[in-house]
Backbone as JSON, one array per atom type, in Angstrom:
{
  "sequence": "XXXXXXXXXXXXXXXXXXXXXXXXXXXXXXXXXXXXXXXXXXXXXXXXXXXXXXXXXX",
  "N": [[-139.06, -66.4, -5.83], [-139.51, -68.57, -7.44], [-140.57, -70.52, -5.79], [-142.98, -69.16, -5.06], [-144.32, -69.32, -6.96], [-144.91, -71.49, -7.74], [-146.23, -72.75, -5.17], [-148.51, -70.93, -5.65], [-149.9, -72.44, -8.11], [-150.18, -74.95, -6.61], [-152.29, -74.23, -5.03], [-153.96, -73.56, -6.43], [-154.9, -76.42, -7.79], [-156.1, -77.58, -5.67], [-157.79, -76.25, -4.11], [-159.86, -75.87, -2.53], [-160.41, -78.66, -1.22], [-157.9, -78.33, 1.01], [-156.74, -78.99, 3.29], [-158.5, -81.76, 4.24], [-157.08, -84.06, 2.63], [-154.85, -84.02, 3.39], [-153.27, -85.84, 4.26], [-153.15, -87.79, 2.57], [-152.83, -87.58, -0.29], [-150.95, -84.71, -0.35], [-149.07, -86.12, 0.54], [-147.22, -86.22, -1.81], [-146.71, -84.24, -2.77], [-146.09, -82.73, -0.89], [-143.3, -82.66, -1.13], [-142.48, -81.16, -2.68], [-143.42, -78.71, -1.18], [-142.77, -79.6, 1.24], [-139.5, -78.44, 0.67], [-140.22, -75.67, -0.08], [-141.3, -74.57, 2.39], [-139.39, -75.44, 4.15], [-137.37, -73.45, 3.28], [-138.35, -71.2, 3.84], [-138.87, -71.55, 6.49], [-135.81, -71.99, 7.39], [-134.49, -69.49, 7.37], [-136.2, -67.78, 9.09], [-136.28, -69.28, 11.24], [-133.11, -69.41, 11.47], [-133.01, -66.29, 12.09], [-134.38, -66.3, 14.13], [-132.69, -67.4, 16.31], [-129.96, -65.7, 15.95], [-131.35, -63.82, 16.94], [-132.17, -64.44, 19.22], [-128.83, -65.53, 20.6], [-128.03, -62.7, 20.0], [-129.51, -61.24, 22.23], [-129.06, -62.82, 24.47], [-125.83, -62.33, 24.65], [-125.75, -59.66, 25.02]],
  "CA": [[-140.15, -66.25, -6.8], [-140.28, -70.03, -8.3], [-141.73, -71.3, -4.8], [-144.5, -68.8, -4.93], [-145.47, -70.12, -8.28], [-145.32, -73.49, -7.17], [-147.65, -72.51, -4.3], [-150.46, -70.32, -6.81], [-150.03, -73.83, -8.66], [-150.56, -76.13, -5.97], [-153.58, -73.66, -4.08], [-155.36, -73.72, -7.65], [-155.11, -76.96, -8.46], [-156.24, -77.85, -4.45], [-158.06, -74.91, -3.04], [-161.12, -76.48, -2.02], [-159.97, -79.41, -0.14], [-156.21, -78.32, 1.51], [-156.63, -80.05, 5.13], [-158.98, -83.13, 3.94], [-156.29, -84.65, 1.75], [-153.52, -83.99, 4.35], [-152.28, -87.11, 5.15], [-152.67, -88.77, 1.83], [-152.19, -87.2, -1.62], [-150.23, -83.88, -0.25], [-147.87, -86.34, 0.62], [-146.31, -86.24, -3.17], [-146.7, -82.67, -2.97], [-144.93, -82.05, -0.03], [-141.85, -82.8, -1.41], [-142.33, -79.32, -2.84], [-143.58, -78.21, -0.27], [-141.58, -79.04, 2.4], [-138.69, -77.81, 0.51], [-140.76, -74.4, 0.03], [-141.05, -74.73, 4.13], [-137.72, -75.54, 4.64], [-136.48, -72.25, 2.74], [-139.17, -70.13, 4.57], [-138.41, -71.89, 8.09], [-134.85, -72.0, 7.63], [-134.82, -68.23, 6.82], [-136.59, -67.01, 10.08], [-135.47, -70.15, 12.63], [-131.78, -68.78, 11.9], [-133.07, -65.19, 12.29], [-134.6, -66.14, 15.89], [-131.41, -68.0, 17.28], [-129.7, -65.2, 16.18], [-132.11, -62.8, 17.51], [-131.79, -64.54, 20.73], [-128.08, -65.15, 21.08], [-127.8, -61.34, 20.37], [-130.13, -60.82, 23.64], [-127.83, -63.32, 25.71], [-124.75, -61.48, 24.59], [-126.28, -58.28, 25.69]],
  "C": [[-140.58, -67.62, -7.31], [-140.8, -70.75, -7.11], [-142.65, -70.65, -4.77], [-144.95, -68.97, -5.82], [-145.72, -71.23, -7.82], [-146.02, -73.33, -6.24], [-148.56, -72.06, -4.6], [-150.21, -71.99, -7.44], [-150.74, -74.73, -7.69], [-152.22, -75.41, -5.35], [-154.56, -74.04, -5.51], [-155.41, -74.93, -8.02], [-156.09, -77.75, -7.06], [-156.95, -76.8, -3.7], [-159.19, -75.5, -2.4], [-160.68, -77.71, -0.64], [-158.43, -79.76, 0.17], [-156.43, -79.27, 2.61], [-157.89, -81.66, 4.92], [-157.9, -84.02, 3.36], [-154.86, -84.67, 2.37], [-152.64, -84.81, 4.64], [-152.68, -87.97, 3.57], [-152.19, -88.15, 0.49], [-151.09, -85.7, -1.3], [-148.79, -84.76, -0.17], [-146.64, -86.34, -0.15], [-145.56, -84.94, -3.31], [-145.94, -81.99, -1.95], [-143.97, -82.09, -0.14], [-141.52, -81.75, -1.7], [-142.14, -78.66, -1.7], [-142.89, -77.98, 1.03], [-140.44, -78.39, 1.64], [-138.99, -76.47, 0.4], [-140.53, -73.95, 1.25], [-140.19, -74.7, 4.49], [-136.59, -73.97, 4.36], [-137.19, -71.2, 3.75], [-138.71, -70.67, 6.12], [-137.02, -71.67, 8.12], [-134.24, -70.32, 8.01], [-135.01, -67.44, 8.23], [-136.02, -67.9, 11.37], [-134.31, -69.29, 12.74], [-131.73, -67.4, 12.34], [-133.2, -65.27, 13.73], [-133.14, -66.75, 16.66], [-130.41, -66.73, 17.31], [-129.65, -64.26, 16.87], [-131.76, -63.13, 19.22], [-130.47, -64.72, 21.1], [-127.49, -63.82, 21.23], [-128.44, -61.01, 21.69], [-129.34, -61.41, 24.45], [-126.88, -62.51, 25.91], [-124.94, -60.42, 25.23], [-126.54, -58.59, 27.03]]
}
């Protein structure tokens, strides 16, 4: 729940120009962000490795 505030936060304060600003001021912001990313990627990456060594095994 406190990274999807911090993402309504960041979209409203940024909604207009997300992908113009990409490479210079997100960069502060991705610190959030990637750690937001990191919880959401980490989350489903470990789901697929699992997903697939269960299919090997089988």
């Amino acid at each position: 729940m406190l990274f999807c505030n911090n993402d309504t936060q960041k979209i409203g304060v940024v909604p207009s120009p997300p992908p113009v600003p990409s490479g210079t001021r997100p960069r502060q912001q991705n610190s959030e962000t990637e750690d937001i990313m990191n919880l959401f990627r980490k989350d489903p990456m470990t789901t697929r490795k699992e997903k697939e060594k269960d299919v090997e095994y089988e």
